[in-house]
C-alpha positions as CSV (number, residue, x, y, z in Angstrom):
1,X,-4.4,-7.1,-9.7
2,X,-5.3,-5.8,-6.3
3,X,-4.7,-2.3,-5.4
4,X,-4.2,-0.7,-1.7
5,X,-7.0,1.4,-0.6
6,X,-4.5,3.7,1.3
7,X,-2.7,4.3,-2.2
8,X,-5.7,4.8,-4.2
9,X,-6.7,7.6,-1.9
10,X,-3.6,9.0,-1.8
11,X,-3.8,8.9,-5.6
12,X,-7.1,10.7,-5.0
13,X,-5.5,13.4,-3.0
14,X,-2.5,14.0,-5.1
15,X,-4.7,15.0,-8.0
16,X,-7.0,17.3,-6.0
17,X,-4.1,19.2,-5.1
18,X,-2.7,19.3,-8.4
19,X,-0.9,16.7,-9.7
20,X,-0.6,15.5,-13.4
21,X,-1.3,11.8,-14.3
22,X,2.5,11.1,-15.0
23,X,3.2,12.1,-11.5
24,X,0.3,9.8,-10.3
25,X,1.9,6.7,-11.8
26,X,5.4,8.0,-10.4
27,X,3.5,7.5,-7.2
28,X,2.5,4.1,-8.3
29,X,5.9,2.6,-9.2
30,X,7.0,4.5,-5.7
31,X,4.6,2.5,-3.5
32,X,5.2,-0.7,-5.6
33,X,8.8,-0.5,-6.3
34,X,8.7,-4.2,-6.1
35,X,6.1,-5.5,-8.4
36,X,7.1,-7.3,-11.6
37,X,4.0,-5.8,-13.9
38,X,3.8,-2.4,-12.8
39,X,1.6,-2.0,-16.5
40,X,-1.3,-4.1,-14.9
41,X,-0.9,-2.4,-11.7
42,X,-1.6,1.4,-13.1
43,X,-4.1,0.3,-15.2
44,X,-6.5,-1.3,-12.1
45,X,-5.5,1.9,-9.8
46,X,-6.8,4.4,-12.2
47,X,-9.5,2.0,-12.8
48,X,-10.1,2.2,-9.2
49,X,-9.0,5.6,-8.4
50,X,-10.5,7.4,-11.3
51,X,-12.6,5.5,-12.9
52,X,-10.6,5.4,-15.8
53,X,-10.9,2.0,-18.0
54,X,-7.7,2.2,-20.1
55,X,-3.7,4.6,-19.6
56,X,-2.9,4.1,-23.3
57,X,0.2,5.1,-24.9
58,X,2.4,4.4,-21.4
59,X,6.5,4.1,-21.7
60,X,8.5,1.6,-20.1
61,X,8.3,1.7,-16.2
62,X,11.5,2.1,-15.1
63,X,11.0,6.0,-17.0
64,X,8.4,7.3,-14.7
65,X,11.5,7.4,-12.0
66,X,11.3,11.3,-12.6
67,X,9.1,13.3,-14.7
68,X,9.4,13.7,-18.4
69,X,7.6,15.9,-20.7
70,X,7.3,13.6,-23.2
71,X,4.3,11.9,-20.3
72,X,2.3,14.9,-21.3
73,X,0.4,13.3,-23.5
74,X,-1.5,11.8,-20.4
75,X,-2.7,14.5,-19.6
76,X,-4.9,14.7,-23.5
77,X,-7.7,12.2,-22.5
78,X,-6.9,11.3,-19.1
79,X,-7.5,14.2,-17.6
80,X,-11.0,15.1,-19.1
81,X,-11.9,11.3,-18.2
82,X,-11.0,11.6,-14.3
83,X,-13.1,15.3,-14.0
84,X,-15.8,13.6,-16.3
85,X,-16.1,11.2,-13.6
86,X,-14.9,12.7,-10.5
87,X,-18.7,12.6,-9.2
88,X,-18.2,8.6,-8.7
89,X,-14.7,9.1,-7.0
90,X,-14.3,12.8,-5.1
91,X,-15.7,12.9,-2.1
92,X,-15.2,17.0,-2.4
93,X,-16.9,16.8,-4.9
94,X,-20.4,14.9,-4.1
95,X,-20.3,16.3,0.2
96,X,-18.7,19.5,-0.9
97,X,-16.3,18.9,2.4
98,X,-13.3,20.8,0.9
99,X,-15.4,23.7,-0.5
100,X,-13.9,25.7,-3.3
101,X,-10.0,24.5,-1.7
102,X,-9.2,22.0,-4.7
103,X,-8.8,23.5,-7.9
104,X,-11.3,20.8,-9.7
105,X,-14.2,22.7,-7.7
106,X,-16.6,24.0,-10.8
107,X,-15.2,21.7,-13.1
108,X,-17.5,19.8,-15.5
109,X,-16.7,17.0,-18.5
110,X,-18.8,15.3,-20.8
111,X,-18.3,11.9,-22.6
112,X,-17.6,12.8,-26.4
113,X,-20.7,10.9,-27.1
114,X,-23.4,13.0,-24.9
115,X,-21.4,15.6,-26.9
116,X,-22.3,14.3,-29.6
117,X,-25.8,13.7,-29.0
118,X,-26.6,17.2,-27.7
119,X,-24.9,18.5,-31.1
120,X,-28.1,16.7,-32.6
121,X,-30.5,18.1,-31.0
122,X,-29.4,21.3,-31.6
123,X,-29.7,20.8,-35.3
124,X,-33.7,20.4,-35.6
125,X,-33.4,24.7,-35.0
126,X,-31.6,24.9,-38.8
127,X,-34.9,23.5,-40.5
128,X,-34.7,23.0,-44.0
129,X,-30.8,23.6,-44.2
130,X,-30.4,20.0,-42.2
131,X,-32.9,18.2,-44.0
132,X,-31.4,18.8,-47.3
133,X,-28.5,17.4,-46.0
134,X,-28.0,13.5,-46.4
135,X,-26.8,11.2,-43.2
136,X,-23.3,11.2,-43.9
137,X,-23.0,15.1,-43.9
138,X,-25.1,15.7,-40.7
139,X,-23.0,13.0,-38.9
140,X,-19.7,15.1,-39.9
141,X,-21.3,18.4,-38.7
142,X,-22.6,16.9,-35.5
143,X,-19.1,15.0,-35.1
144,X,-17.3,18.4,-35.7
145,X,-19.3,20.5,-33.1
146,X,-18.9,17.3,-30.8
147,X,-15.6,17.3,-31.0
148,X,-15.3,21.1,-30.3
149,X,-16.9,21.4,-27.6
150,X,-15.3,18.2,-26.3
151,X,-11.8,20.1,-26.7
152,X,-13.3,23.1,-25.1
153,X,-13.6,21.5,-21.9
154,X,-10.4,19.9,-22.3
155,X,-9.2,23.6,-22.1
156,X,-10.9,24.4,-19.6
157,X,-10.0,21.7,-17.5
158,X,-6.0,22.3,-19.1
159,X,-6.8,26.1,-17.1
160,X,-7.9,25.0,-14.1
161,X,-4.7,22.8,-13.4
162,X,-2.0,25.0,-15.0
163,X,-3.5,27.6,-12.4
164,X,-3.0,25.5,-9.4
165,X,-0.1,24.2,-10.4
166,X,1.7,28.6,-10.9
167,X,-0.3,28.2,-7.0
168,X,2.4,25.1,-5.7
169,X,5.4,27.4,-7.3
170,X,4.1,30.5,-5.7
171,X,4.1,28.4,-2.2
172,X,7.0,26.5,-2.9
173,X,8.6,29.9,-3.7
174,X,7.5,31.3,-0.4
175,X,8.4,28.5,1.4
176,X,12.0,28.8,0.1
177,X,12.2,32.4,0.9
178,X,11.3,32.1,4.1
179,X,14.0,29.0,4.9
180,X,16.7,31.2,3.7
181,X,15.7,34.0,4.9
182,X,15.9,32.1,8.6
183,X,19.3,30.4,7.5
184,X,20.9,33.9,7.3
185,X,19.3,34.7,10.2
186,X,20.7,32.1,12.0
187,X,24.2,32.9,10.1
């Protein structure tokens, strides 16, 4: 499935500037109102876009005509995968060209299995405690603190964007105010 470059980097700039995943593949189906397997077609633009190998869990197309909260669950993995590898797809990131002005600057995420593996090597500093435990229960710690601080980020990431997007409303807002405040004006 071949994507358009001009699409995938205005996929790119949508989510710098705040927009969810579910409104990303809105912007899909917009820009390819015509295509018969629009499921194929997310999948490679994320692929391309983000880096992301798999959307799972993704509704019937013709839904994503307006947004839904029931497309939230997107945001659970998706999200922490696009940050985790935002080095090999933001610019912004990499050249710093945009500086602190997206709201993923600072952000950090970490595959659930480096998680995982750092959790282990913490574990030498409890000693004895850890050797007297056998394989299975180490592995249930290590996959427990994992998991943690995999969710942490999540958070954190979770933060970040519900932050930027109270700073559209607060433009939007402003922008509003302004137009009426001109309309009276104008009487």
């Amino acid at each position: 499935m071949n994507t358009n470059p001009l699409v995938v980097e205005e996929l790119r700039a949508l989510f710098r500037d705040g927009a969810t995943p579910s409104r990303l593949i809105q912007h899909i189906v917009e820009r390819h109102d015509e295509e018969q397997n629009c499921y194929s077609l997310i999948q490679a633009y994320f692929r391309e876009a983000f880096g992301v190998n798999m959307v799972r869990g993704l509704r019937p197309l013709d839904k994503y005509q307006h947004s839904d909260l029931r497309d939230a669950f997107l945001n659970d993995d998706l999200l922490h995968e696009m940050v985790e590898k935002q080095s090999t797809w933001n610019r912004a990131a990499n050249h710093r060209e945009l500086g602190n002005a997206t709201w993923l600057a600072g952000l950090t995420a970490t595959s659930l299995d480096d998680h995982f593996h750092e959790a282990a090597s913490g574990m030498a500093e409890l000693g004895n405690l850890w050797n007297r435990l056998d394989p299975k229960e180490q592995a249930v710690i290590q996959r427990l603190i994992a998991g943690n601080s995999w969710k942490y980020e999540q958070v954190q990431i979770l933060i970040q964007l519900a932050e930027r997007l109270q700073q559209r409303v607060n433009e939007l807002e402003s922008q509003l105010k302004k137009e009426t405040e001109t309309a009276v004006d104008n009487g």
